[in-house]
C-alpha positions in Angstrom: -21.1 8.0 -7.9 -19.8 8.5 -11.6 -19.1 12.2 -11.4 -16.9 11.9 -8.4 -15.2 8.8 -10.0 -14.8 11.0 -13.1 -13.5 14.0 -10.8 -9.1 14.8 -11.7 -8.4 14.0 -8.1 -9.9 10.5 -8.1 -8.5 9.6 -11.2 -5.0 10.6 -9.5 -5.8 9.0 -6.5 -6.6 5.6 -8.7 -4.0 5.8 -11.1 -1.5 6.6 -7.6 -3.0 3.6 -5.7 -2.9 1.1 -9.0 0.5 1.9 -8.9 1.6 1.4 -5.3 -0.7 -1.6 -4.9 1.4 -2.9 -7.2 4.2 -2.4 -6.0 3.4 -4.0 -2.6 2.2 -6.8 -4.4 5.8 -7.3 -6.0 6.9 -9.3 -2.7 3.7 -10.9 -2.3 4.2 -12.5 -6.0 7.7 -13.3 -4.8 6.2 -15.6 -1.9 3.2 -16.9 -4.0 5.7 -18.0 -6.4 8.5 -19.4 -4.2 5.4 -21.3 -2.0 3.8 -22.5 -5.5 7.5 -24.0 -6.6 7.5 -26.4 -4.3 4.5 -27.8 -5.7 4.3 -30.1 -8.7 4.6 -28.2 -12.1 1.1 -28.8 -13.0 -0.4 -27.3 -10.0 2.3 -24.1 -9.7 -0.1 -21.8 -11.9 -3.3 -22.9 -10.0 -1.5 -22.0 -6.6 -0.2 -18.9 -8.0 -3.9 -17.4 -9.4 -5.6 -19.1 -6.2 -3.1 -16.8 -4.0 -3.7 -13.4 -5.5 -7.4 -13.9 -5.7 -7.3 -14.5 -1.5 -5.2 -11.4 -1.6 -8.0 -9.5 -3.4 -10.3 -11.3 -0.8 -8.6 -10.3 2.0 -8.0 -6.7 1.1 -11.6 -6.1 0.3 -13.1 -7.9 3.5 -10.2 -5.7 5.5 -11.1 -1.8 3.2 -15.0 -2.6 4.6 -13.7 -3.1 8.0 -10.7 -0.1 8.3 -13.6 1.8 6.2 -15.8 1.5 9.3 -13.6 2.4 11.7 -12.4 5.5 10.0 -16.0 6.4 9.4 -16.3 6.8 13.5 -15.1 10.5 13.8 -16.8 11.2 16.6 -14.1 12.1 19.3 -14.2 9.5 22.5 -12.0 11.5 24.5 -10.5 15.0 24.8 -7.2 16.1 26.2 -7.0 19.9 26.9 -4.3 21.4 28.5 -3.1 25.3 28.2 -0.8 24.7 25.9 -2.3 21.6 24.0 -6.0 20.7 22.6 -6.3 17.2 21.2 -9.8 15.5 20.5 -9.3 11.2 20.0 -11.8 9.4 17.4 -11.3 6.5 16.1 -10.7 7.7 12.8 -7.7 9.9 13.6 -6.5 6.8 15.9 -6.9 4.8 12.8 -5.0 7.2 10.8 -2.5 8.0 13.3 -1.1 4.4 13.7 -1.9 3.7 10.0 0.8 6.5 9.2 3.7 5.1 12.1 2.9 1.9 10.2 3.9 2.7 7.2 6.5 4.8 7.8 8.3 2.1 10.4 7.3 -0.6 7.4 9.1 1.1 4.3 12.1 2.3 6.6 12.7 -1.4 7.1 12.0 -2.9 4.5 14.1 -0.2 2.6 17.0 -0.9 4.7 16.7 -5.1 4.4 16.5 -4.3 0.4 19.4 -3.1 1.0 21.3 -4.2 3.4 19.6 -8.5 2.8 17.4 -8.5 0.0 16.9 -12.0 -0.4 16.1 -12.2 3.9 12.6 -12.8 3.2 12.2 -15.4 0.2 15.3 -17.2 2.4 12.8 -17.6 5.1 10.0 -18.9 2.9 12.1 -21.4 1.4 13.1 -22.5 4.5 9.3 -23.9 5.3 8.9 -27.3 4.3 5.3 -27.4 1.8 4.0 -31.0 1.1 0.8 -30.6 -0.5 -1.6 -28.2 -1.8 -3.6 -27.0 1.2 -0.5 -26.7 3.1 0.5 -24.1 0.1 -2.4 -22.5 0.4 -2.3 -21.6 3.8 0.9 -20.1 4.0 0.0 -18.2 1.0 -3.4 -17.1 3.6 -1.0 -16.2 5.8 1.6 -13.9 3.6 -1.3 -12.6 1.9 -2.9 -11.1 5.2 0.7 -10.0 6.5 1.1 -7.7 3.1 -2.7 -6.8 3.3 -2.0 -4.6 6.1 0.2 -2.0 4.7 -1.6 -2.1 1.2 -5.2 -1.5 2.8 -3.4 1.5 5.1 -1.9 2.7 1.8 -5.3 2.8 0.3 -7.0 4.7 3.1 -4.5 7.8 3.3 -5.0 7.8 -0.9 -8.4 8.2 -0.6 -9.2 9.9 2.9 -11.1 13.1 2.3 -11.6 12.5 -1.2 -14.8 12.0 -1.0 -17.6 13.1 2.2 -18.9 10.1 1.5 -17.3 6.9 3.1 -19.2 4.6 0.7 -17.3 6.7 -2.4 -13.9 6.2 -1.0 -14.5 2.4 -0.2 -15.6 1.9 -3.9 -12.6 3.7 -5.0 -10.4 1.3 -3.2 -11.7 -1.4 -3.9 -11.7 -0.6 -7.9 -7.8 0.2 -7.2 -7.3 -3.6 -5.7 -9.3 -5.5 -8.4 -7.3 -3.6 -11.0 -4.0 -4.3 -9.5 -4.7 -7.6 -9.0 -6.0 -8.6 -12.7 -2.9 -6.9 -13.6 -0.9 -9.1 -11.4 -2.3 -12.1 -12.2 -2.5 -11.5 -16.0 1.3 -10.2 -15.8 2.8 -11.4 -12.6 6.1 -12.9 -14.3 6.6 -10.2 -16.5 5.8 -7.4 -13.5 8.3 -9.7 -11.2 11.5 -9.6 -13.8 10.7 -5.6 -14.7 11.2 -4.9 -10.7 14.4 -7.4 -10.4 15.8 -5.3 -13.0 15.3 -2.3 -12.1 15.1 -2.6 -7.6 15.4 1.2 -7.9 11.6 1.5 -8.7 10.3 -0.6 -6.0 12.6 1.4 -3.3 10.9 4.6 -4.9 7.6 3.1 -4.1 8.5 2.4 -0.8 9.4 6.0 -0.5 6.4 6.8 -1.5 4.6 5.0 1.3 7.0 7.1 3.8 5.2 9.9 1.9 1.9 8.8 2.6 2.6 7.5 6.6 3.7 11.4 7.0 0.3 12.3 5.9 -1.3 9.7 7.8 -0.4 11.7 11.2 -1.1 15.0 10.2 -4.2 13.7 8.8 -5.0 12.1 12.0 -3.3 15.4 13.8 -5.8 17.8 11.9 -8.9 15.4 12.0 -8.6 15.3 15.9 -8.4 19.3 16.4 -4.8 18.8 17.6 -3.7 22.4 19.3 -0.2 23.2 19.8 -0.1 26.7 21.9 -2.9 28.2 19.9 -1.7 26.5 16.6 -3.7 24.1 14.7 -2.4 21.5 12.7 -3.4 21.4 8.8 -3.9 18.7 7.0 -1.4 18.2 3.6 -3.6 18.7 0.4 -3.0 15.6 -1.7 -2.0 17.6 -4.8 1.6 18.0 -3.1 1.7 13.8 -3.0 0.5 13.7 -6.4 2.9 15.8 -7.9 5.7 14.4 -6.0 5.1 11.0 -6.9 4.3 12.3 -10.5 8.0 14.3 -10.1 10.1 11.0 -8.9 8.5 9.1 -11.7 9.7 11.3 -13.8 12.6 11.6 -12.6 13.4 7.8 -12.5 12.4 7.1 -16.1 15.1 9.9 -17.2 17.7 8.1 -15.3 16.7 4.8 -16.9 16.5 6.1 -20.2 20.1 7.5 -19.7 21.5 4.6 -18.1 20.4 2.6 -21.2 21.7 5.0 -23.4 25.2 4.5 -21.9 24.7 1.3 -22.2 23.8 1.0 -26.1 26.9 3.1 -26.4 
């Protein structure tokens, strides 16, 4: 277990995640916060760590459970045509709407960033919150909601990784704790870093466009998918990696620039 943990491509893979599973968790701290406001002062913090450890929760109960279900690759029904060869498991099913997730999720929420940023928190403010427990199950509720997309995230990081399920699962879930401590230890802090600079959390949901791309061919290659006598490959993660590694890079050159204009 410690030499593949040790291995370049799971170190990517966890320092990627980390990252991204932060990011999602930027709106998620957003609610948390605007949910634990409504409280007295004295209980605001308690709400607020009490939230992100039920996100933790719930992201770890849900990796065991998509874990499963991508673990089931044997095929439970095959189309075959003379033109087209497709073979359905539940792990390229899985995969498949895992990717048109994420890609329908980070178009939208890309485009009400843009278009209504404040949509969302508008929404939560709008629900009346009268005690504690009433707090904490709306947080229940907005944590499972942004589970979803940050547990798909975490499969297409990790799928293939590993022949071993059980690797990938403990990969994920060492990505989640660690993004969470880091939350919780540095939620405000994380909160005004993204309100200042919006541009890094649309790179992030770029990102996820990215990895919902590679979802389907993923799912396309793991199900045998033949298109008149072509096969469809799956993308090695090394091109995700270095993009992600590229648009970083990228993005901290503009800022540095921007704020070199600025000074002068």
């Amino acid at each position: 277990m410690l030499d593949f943990l040790l291995t370049s491509d799971a170190i990517f893979a966890l320092l990627t995640l980390t990252f991204l599973e932060i990011i999602l968790g930027i709106d998620n701290i957003v609610f948390i916060s605007i949910a634990a406001n409504k409280l007295p002062e004295e209980q605001r913090g308690k709400v607020t760590n009490i939230g992100l450890l039920f996100a933790m929760v719930q992201r770890i109960i849900l990796l065991f459970f998509v874990s499963f279900l991508v673990g089931l690759s044997k095929p439970f029904k095959i189309i075959e045509t003379n033109w087209f060869h497709l073979e359905i498991s539940w792990q390229a099913l899985i995969l498949f709407c895992g990717g048109l997730f994420l890609i329908y999720k980070s178009t939208s929420e890309i485009r009400e960033k843009v278009e209504t940023p404040k949509h969302d928190e508008n929404e939560v403010k709008g629900k009346v919150i009268k005690s504690f427990q009433q707090a904490i199950v709306q947080i229940l509720i907005i944590d499972f909601i942004f589970s979803i997309d940050s547990i798909l995230t975490a499969v297409g990081m990790t799928n293939g990784l590993s022949d071993n399920q059980d690797h990938n699962l403990i990969l994920m879930i060492i990505a989640v704790v660690i993004s969470i401590a880091i939350m919780i230890g540095f939620a405000n802090k994380i909160r005004r870093f993204i309100d200042e600079n919006p541009s890094i959390q649309i790179l992030g949901l770029s990102f996820l466009i990215l990895i919902g791309f590679m979802l389907l061919t993923e799912a396309a290659h793991l199900s045998h998918t033949e298109f008149f006598g072509n096969t469809v490959g799956a993308i090695p993660k090394g091109y995700l990696y270095f993009a992600i590694a590229f648009s970083l890079l990228v993005e901290f050159l503009n800022q540095k620039v921007s704020k070199t204009k600025e000074d002068n």
